[in-house]
N, C-alpha and C positions, 0 to 999 in steps of 0.2 A: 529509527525515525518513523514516524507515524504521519501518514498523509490521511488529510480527511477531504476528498473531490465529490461536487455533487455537479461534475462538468467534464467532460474528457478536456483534458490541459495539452492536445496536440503531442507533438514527437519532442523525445528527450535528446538532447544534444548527448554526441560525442563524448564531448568534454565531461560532461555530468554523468554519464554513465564510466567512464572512468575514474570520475570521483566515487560514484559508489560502489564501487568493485575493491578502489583500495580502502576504502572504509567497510567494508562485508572481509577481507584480508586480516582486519584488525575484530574479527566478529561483531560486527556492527548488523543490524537487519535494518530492511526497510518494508514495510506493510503499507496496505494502502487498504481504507474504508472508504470504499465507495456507495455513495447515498442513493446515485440514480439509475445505475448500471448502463453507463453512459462511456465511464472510460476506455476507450483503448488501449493504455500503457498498462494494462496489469505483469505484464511480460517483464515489467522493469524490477518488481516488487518481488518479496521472497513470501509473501504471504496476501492474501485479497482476503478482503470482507464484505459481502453485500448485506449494507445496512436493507432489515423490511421492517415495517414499522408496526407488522403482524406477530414477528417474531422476534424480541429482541433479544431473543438468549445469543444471538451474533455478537452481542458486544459482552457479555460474559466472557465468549469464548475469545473474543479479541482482547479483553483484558488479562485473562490466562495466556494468551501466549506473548503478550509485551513482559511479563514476567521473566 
């Protein structure tokens, strides 16, 4: 799953962080691009991307690894 935040989205429930644990269980990832390097929850995510709009070979490499 791919999140695209240009805003920290607050704390992730419980519930949802065991949703995605048993969806990562069945190899599922979750990544997250963040645009403003604003979020907090990257801790939730199996991979971060800081989008900089100087250098966007970041979205090369985030498209390489959604592969």
């Amino acid at each position: 799953m791919l999140v695209i935040s240009d805003e920290d989205f607050g704390e992730v429930s419980q519930r949802i962080v065991g949703k995605m644990d048993k969806q990562r269980e069945q190899e599922n990832r979750f990544v997250l691009l963040d645009i403003t390097e604003k979020s907090k929850t990257i801790g939730y995510f199996d991979k971060h991307f800081l989008y900089d709009e100087k250098n966007v070979k970041v979205l090369g490499e985030l498209a390489e690894n959604l592969r």
